[in-house]
C-alpha positions in Angstrom: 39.7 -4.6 -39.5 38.9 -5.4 -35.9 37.2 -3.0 -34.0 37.4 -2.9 -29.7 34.8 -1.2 -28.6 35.5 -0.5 -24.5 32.4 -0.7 -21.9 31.3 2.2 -20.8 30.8 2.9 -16.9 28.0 4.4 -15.9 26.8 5.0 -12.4 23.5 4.9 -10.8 21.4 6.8 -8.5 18.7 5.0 -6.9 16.1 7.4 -5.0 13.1 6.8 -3.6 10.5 9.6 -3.5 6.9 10.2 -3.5 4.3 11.9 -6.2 3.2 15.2 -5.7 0.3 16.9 -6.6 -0.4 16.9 -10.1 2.2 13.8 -10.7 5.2 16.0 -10.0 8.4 14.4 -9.0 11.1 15.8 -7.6 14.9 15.2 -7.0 17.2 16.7 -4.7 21.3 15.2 -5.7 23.7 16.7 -4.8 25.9 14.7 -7.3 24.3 15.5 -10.0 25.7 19.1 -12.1 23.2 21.8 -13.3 23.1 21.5 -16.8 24.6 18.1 -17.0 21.9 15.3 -19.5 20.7 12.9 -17.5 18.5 10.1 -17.9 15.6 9.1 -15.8 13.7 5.8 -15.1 11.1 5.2 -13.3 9.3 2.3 -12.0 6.0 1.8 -11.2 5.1 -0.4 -8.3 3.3 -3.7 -9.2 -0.4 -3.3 -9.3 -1.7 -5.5 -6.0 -4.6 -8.1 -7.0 -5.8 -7.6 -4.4 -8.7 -6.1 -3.4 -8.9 -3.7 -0.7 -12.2 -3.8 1.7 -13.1 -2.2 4.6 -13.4 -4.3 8.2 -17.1 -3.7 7.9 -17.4 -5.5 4.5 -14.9 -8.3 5.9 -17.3 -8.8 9.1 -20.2 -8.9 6.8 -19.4 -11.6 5.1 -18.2 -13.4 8.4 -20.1 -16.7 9.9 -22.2 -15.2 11.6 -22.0 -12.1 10.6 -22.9 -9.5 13.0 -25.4 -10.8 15.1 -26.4 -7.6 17.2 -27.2 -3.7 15.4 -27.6 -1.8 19.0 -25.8 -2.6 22.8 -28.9 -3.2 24.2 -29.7 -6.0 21.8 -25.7 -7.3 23.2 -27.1 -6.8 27.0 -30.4 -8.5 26.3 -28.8 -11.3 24.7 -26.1 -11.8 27.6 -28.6 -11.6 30.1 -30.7 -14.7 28.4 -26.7 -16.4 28.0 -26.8 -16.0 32.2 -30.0 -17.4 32.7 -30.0 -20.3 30.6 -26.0 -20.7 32.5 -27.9 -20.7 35.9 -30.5 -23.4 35.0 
């Protein structure tokens, strides 16, 4: 005996949200019925390889790095850059 089993149609909701506190989630549709089952997924973003530094770090490890710790050691080193432009 041949049995036919028919597909079954499901639908699905597709919301984004954000974690709460505690790694609470909530969902606000107004489709869905209290007291109705329903099945939730959820998907994790992909973790990023890469590694997050601050502009600091990233200048840091720059050619040349950064050359001068106070303004005046910037003004004293312009006004040598003016002379040495004059000669």
């Amino acid at each position: 005996m041949l049995e036919l089993t028919l597909p079954v149609r499901q639908t699905i909701l597709r919301i984004k949200t954000t974690v709460l506190t505690e790694g609470k989630v909530e969902i606000v549709a107004p489709q869905l019925l209290a007291g109705e089952a329903v099945e939730i997924l959820i998907l994790l973003p992909e973790p990023s390889n890469v590694e997050r530094r601050s502009a600091l770090d990233i200048l840091a490890e720059a050619p040349g790095q950064r050359l001068f710790k106070t303004a005046e050691e910037v003004e004293a080193y312009l006004q040598q850059e003016r002379q040495a432009w004059e000669r």
